[in-house]
N, C-alpha and C positions, 0 to 999 in steps of 0.2 A: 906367497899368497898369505894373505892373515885372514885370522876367524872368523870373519866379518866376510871377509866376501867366500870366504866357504862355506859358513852358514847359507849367504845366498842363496848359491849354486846349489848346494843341496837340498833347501827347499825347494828351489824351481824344479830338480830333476825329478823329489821324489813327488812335488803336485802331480809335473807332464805324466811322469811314467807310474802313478802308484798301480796302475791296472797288469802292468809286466811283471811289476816285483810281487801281488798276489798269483800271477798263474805260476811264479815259479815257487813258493809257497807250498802254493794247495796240491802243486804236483810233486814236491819233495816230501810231504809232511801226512800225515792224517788225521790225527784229532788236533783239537782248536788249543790243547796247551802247548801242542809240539808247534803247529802254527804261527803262537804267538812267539814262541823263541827263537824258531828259525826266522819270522820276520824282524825280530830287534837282531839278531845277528847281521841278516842283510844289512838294514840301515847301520849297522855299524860300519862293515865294512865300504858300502857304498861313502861314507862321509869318511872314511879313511885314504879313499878313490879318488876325492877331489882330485889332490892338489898334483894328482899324477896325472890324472886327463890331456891330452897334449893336444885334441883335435882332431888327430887320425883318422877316425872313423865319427860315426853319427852316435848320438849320448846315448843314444835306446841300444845300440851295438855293446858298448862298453856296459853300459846297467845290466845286458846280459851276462856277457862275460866273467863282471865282478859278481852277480847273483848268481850263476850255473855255479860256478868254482866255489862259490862259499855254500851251496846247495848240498853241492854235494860233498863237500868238508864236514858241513852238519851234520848230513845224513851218514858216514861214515862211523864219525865219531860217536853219535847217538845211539848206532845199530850194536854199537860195543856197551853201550851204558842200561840199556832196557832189552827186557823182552819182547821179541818180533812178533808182530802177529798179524795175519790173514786176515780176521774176522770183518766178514763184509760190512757185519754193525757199527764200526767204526768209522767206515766211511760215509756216514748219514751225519757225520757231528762233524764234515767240512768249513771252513770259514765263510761266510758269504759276503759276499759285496756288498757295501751300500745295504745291508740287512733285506735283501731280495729275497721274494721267496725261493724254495728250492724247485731245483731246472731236476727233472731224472735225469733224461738225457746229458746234460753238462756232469753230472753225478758219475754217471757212466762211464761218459768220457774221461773224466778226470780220474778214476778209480783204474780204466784200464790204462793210460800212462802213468800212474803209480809202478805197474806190476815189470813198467822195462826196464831197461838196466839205465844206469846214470846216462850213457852217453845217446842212448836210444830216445831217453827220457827228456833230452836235454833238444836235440833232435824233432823229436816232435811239437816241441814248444814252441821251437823258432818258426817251425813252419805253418805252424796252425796261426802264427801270428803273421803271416804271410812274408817272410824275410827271404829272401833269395840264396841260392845254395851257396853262393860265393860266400854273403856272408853268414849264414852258418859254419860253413867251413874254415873260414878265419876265425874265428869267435873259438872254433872244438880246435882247432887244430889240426885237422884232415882238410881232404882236396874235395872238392865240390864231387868230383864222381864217385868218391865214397860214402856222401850225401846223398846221393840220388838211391844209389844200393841199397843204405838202410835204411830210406823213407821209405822205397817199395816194401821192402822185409816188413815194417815196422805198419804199413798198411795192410799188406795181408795177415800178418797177425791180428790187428782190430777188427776184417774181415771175420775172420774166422773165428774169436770171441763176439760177434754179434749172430754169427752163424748161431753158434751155439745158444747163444740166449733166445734167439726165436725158436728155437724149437726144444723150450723147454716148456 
């Protein structure tokens, strides 16, 4: 493959999919400069993806795959380079789409899949994007019924932080 036609390709996939590779973003990241560096990391490695792409599965399958894994490489790496911090103020300074105003409820949402673990995290993305357990589960590496397990888990949890917040 030469440059030329993986420029292409990667133009095309990140137009089709720019809206995948922001949820995983704002769901690895919190403020708008971590933001910005975990998404130039993506697009790196996404254009690093091309020329491996073989077909297998469907483009938006692989953009996850190459974005979960370099997600959470980021966020690994990162949580070793800066101070961690809780502070729910930071979550008000999210990146927004298309400069939309701000959703609370998507605020929320996105805040309380900040707070799970990589693979929970990873998990709820795919699903809220409505992708079926199969391929979730090919994408994490686990079997579809361990899918199932921790989207229950990973649902009563967001139950039970929204418990909480109505009755504060």
């Amino acid at each position: 493959m030469n440059i030329q036609e993986q420029t292409e390709i990667f133009d095309d996939w990140v137009r089709q999919h720019r809206g995948l590779l922001f949820k995983i973003v704002r769901s690895y990241s919190r403020d708008r400069h971590d933001q910005e560096d975990l998404m130039q990391e993506l697009l790196v490695q996404v254009w690093r993806s091309v020329p491996g792409f073989k077909g297998q599965s469907a483009v938006s399958t692989w953009l996850y795959r190459v974005g979960l894994y370099s997600a959470i490489a980021w966020s690994k790496r990162d949580a070793k380079q800066r101070f961690n911090t809780n502070d729910p103020a930071v979550a008000k300074h999210l990146i927004q789409l298309d400069d939309q105003p701000s959703d609370t409820r998507l605020e929320w949402i996105y805040d309380q899949i900040n707070k799970l673990d990589e693979i929970d995290r990873s998990i709820a993305l795919m699903w809220l994007d409505d992708r079926p357990y199969q391929e979730i589960a090919g994408t994490l590496g686990i079997t579809s019924t361990h899918v199932g397990v921790k989207l229950n888990r990973i649902k009563q949890k967001l139950s039970e932080a929204l418990q909480r917040e109505s009755q504060r």
